[in-house]
N, C-alpha and C positions, 0 to 999 in steps of 0.2 A: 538518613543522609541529607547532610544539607541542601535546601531550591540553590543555594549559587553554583552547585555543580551543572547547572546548567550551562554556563558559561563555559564548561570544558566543550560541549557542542560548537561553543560558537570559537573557541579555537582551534578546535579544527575542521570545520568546515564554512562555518558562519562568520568570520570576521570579516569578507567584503561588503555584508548585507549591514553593517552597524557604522564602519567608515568607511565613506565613499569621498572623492576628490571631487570637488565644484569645478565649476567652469573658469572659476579665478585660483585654481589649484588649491583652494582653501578646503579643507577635510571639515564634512557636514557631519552631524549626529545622526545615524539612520536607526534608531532605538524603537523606533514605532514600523519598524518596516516588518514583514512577516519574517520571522524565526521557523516556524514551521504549521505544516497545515493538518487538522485532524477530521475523519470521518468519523461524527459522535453521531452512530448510525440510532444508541436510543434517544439521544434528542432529535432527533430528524433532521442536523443541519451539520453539513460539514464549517470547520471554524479555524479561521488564522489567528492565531498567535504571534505577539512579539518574543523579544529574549525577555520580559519578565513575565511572562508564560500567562501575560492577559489577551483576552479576546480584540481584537481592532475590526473583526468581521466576520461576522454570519449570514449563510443562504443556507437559505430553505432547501433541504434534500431527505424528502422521507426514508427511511429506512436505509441509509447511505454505507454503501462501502470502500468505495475508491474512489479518486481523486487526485489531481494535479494540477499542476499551473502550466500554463500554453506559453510561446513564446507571446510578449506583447500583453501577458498579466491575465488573461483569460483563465478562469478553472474552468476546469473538463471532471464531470462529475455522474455517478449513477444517483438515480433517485428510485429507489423498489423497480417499478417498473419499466424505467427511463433511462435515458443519458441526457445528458445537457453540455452545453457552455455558456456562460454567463461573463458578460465582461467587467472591466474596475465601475461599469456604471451600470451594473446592476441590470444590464438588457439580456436579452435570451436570443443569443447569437446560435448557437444550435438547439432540436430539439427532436429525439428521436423516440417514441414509445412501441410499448409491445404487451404480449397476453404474456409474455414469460418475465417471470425475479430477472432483475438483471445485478451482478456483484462484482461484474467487471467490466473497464473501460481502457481505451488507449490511447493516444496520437502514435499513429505508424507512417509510412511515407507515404507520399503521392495524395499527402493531403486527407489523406484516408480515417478513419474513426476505428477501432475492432472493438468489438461489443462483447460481451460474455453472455446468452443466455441462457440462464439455468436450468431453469424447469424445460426448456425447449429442447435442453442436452446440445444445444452449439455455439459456436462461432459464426460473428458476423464482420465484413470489411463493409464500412459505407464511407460512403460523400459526404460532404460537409453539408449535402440537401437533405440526407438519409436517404437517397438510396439503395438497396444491398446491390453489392458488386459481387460477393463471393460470402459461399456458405461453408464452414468449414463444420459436418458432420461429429459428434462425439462420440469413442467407445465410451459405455460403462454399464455396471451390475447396479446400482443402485441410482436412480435418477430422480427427477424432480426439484425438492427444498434442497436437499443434498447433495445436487448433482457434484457442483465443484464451487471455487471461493472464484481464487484468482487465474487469470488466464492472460499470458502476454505472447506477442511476437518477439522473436529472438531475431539477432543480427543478420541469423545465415537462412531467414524466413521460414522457418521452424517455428512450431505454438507450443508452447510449455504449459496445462493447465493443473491446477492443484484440484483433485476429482475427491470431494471431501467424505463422499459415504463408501467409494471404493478402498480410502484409507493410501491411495495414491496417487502422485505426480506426473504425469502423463505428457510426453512429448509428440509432437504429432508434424508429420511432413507436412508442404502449400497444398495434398493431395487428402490428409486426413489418414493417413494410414500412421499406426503406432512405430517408431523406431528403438524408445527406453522408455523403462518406466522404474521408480523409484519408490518401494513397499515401505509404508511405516505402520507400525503397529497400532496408532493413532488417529483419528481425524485429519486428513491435511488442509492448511488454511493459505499458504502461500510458498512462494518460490522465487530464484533468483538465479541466472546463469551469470558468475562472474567471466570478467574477462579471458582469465586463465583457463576456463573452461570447465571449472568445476559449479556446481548447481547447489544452492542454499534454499533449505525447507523448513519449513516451521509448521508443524503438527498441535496437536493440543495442549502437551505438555514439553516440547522439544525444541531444539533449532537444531539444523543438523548441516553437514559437508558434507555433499558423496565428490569424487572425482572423477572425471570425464569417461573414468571406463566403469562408474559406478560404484566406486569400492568405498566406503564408509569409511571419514579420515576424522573427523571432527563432531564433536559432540555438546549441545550444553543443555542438561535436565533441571527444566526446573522446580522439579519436587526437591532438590536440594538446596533450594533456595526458599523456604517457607515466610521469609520476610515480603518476597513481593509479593503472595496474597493471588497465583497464578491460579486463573480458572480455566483459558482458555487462550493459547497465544491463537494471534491474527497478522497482520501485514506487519510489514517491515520493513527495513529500507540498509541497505548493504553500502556501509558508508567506505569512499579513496581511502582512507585510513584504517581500513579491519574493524572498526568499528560497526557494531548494530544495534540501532535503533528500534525496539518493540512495540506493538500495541498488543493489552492484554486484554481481554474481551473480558469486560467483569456479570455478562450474562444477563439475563431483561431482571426487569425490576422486581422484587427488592436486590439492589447489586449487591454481590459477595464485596468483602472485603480483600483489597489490594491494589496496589497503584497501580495505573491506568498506561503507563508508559512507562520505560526503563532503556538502559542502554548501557550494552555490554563489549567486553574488549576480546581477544579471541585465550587469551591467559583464564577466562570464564570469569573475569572478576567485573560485579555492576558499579557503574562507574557514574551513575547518575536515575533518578528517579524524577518522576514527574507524580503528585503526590495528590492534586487536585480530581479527583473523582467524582465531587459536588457538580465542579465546571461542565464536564464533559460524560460524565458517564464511562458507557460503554466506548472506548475507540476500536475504533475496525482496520482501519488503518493509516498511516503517516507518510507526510513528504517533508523533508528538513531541505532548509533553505539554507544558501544558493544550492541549485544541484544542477546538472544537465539541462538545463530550460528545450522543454519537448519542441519540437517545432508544429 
């Protein structure tokens, strides 16, 4: 597949990020502005990219899985053991460590941080100092490396964590008590609750739809897909347009072969590849620009 189907990203969701209107109403080139951002957890550094899928920026994040950009250009990032923020100048505006993996990170409200720690099996809410404000307890059968991937706060303050050696997605009240949970026969690597209320999962070989009462609507395998070279899907990102954006974990070194990112429509047809696996390696997970800028 051709690299210009990149640019199908940037028409639908990326065209503010390439022109922008100046102060003298005059439309700037923004070409070099970040297209999207990747956790290239085996190079140790998450890396922005523009729309011609070159690097414009790397920090140092060892064994990195998540990642965003803050309001005001800040990324918020895991480092194995750590969380960070780092601002456009490269200073270390937050800086929170621990004895446990950490694989996921947040900006939530009240100014807040929520941590993921893995091997420690919970949840953490902190300050912007690192304080913990609230510990939020994990069930699970199998803990430690594999406790879980991804773990976010939902709208209605509910934590959705993907529990990767339980092989499930785990909802959990502000009290830590389970309400659903969502069985895949696979590894789970991440989650997403759209607005409608249904929940997007992606397993080792899967993306999946359940709907709000649970019930399996949507499907996309990609052992049917043997061009992309899937070893391991990982984070994603659930684009306004049905569109989704994959990283595919091509496994430590020496890496299997297969593109490293991909991006599908819900018709199950891939609609764009990212093909540079020299560049990046392993990604863990994406954020495609502009999107909701966290606060």
């Amino acid at each position: 597949m051709k690299r210009l189907l990149i640019f199908t990203i940037l028409l639908a969701v990326l065209s503010p990020s390439i022109l922008v209107a100046s102060g003298n109403g005059e439309k700037t080139n923004k070409a070099d502005s970040v297209a999207f951002i990747i956790c290239a957890s085996e190079r140790g550094k998450v890396l922005l990219l523009n729309s011609r899928e070159e690097i414009i920026r790397e920090i140092e994040a060892k064994n990195t899985y998540d990642a965003h950009q803050l309001k005001g250009g800040n990324i918020l990032y895991t480092c194995h053991y750590g969380v960070q923020i780092i601002t456009p100048a490269d200073e270390i505006a937050f800086d929170y460590q621990s004895e446990s993996e950490i694989f996921a990170c947040q900006a939530i409200e009240k100014n807040r941080i929520l941590i993921g720690e893995c091997s420690a099996g919970r949840l953490l809410e902190v300050d912007r100092k690192g304080k913990i404000l609230k510990v939020i307890p994990l069930t699970y059968k199998v803990g430690g490396h594999i406790c879980f991937r991804s773990a976010r706060k939902l709208e209605n303050g509910n934590y959705m964590v993907s529990q990767y050696g339980d092989k499930t997605v785990r909802e959990y009240n502000s009290d830590g008590e389970i309400i659903q949970e969502f069985v895949r026969p696979n590894n789970v690597y991440g989650a997403h609750r759209l607005e409608n209320g249904n929940t997007v999962i992606a397993d080792k070989f899967a993306l999946s739809i359940y709907d709000k009462n649970g019930n399996l609507i949507w499907e996309f395998n990609a052992k049917e897909y043997p061009e992309l070279g899937v070893n391991h899907l990982a984070g994603f990102q659930y684009l306004p347009n049905n569109e989704i954006v994959v990283c595919n974990w091509l496994g430590h070194k020496p890496f299997k072969k297969g593109v490293p990112l991909f991006k599908i429509n819900l018709d199950k047809k891939v609609i764009w590849t990212y093909n540079n696996a020299a560049q990046t390696c392993s990604c863990t997970n994406i954020q495609v620009y502009p999107d909701q800028i966290k606060k």
